[in-house]
C-alpha positions in Angstrom: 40.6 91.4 -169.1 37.2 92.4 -171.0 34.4 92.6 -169.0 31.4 90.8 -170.8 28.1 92.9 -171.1 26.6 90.8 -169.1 28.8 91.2 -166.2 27.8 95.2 -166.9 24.2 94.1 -166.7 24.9 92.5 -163.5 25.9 95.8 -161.6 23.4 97.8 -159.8 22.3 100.7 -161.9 20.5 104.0 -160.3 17.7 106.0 -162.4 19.1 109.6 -162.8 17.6 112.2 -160.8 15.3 114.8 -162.9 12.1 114.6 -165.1 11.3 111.3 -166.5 11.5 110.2 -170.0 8.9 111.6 -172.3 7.2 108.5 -174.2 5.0 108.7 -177.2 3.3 105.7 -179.3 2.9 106.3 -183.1 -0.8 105.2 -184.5 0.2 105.7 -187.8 3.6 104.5 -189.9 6.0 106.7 -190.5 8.4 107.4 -193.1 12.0 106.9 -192.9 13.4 110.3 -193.4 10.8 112.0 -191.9 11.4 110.0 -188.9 14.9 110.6 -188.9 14.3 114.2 -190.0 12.3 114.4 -186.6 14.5 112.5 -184.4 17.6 115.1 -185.2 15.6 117.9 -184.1 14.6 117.0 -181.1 17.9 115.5 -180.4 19.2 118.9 -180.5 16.2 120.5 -178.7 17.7 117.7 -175.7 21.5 119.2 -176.2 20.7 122.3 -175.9 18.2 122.0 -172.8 15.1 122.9 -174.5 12.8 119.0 -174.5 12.7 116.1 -172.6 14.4 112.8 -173.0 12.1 110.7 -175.8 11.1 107.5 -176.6 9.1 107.3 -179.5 7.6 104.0 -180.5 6.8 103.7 -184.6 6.1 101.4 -187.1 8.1 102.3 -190.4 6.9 101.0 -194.0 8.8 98.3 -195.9 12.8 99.4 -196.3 16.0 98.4 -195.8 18.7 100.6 -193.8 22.5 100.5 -194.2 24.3 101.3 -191.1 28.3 102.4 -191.1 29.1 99.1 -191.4 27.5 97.8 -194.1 28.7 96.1 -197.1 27.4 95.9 -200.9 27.4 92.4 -200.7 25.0 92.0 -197.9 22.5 94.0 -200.0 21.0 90.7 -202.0 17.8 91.9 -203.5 16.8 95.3 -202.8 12.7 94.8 -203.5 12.1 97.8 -201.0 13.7 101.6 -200.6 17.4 101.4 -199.1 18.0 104.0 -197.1 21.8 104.8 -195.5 22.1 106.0 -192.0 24.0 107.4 -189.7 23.8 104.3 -186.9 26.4 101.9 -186.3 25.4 98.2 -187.7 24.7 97.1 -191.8 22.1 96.2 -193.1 18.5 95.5 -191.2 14.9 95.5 -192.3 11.7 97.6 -191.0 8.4 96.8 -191.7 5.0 96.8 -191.0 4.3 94.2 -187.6 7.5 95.6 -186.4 8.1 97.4 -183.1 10.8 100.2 -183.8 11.6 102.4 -180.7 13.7 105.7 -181.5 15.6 106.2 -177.8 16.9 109.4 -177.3 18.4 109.8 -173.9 20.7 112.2 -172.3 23.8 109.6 -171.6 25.5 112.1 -169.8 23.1 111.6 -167.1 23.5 107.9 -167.5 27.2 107.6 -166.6 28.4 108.6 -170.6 29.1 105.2 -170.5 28.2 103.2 -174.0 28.8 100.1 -173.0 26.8 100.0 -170.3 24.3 101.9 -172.5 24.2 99.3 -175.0 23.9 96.6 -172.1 21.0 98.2 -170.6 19.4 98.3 -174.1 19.7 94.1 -174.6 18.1 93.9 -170.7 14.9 96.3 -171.7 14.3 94.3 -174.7 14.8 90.8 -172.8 12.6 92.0 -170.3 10.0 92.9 -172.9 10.3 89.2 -174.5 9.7 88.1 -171.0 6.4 89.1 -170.9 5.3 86.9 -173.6 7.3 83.7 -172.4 10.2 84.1 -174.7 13.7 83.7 -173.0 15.9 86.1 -175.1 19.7 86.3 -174.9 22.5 88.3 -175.1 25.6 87.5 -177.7 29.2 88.4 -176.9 29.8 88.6 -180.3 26.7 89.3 -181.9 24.5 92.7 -180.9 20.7 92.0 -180.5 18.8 89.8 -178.4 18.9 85.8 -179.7 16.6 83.0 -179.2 18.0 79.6 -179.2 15.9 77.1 -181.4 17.0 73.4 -181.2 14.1 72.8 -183.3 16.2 74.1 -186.6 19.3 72.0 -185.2 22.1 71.8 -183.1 23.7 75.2 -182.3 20.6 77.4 -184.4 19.6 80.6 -182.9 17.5 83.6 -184.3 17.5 87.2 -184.1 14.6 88.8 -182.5 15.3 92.1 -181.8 17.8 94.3 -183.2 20.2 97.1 -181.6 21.7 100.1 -183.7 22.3 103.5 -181.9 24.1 106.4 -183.2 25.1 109.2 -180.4 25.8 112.6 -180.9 27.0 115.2 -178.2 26.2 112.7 -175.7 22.5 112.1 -177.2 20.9 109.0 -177.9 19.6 108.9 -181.3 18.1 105.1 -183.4 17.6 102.6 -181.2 15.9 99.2 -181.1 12.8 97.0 -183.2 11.5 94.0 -182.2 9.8 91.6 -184.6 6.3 91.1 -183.2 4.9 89.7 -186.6 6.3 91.0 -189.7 6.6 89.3 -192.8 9.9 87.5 -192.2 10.4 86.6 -195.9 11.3 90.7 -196.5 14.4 89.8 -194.6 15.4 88.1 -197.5 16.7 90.8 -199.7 19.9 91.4 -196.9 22.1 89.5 -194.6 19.9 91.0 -191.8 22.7 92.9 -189.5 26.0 91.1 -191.9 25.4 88.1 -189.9 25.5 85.2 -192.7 26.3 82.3 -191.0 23.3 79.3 -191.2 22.9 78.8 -188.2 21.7 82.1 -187.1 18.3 83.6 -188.5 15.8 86.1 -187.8 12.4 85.5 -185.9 9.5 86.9 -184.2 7.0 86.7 -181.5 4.4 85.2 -183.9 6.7 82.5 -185.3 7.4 81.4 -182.0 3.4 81.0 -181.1 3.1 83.8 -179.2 0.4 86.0 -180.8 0.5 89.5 -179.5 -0.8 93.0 -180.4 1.3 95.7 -180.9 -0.8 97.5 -177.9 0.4 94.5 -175.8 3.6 94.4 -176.5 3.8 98.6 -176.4 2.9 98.0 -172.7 5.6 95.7 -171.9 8.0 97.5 -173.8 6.7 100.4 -171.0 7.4 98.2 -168.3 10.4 96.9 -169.2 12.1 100.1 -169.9 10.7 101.8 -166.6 12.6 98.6 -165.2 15.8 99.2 -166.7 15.9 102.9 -167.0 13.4 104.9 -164.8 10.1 105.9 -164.7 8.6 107.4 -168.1 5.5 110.1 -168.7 3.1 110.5 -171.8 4.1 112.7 -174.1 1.4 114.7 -175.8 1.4 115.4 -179.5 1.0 119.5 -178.1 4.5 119.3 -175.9 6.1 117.4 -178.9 9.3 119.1 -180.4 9.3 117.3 -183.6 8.5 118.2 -187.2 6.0 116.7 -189.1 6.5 113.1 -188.3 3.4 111.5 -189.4 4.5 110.8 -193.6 4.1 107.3 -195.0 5.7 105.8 -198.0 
């Protein structure tokens, strides 16, 4: 028998013992490779014992990114830079009004246990969504957080927030983004995460009438995760084991 992620959600989880998780809030975009650039390094500085847990909340400009999964086909009109990366997932959008957080936790101290990793990833984002009145869901058969909409029709959902992690040694590294108010037309070049069925389409908090700054939503993101995964400390750019993040375009 396969136990459901939500039955995974359901047991009691303990925070680990040891130094909270560093958190740090971009005020400027951030390139893709530069971010990923950054990201590797300090998931190796984590490895080897040398920095703190992260997580390190961006905006990116327009792009696409192809995860490991991805297929040619779901690439429909590539108006902006396609980038391919190492996370699992295809194809998904980043943009401008987007909330992307780069997690990079030591799972080792979480139980090495994916599953439950990926779990606790759908509960901080529905917690977030909570905040701002928005019931968001878990799929069995579909990663990411959904919001059902009648509205469109019987059966019609939308994707909100997306999930696509990559681990290495044990190391988080990717993460989640949550659609706050982007431009939802720019998910129009892609089948946004190979999902093509018509039923199922992409949202965010602005299309569903809740207006909210990314300040706002930066705080309940804060919340949620200290909710889900223990407390969290501000990380200042001085303590910061990354290289030259700050590069748009």
């Amino acid at each position: 028998m396969t136990i459901t992620r939500e039955a995974i959600s359901a047991v009691a989880r303990r925070f680990p013992a040891g130094a909270p998780v560093g958190w740090r809030v971009e005020a400027a975009p951030v390139g893709y490779e530069a971010a990923v650039a950054a990201m590797e390094a300090r998931v190796a500085a984590i490895a080897s014992g040398d920095a703190a847990e992260l997580i390190w909340l961006i905006e990116h400009p327009p792009l696409y990114t192809a995860g490991t999964s991805s297929r040619e086909a779901d690439l429909l009109a590539p108006r902006f830079p396609v980038f391919t990366t190492g996370r699992g997932g295809q194809f998904t959008y980043h943009g401008p009004g987007q909330r992307v957080a780069y997690v990079m936790l030591d799972l080792k101290r979480r139980g090495a246990d994916l599953r439950r990793f990926v779990a606790d990833l759908e509960d901080w984002l529905i917690h977030t969504l909570a905040a701002f009145d928005v019931t968001g869901e878990r799929r069995e058969d579909r990663v990411g957080v959904w919001v059902r909409r009648p509205d469109k029709g019987l059966g019609c959902e939308d994707k909100i927030a997306a999930i696509g992690i990559r681990v290495k040694r044990w190391i988080s590294l990717h993460g989640v983004s949550l659609n706050v108010d982007p431009d939802l037309a720019h998910f129009d070049g892609i089948v946004p995460c190979g999902v093509g069925d018509r039923r199922y389409g992409v949202t965010s908090l602005a299309a569903l009438g809740r207006r909210a700054s990314l300040p706002q939503v930066d705080t309940a993101m804060r919340r949620g995760f200290e909710a889900v995964f223990g407390p969290v400390c501000e990380e200042t750019p001085a303590s910061l084991s990354m290289t030259e993040p700050r590069v748009t375009g």
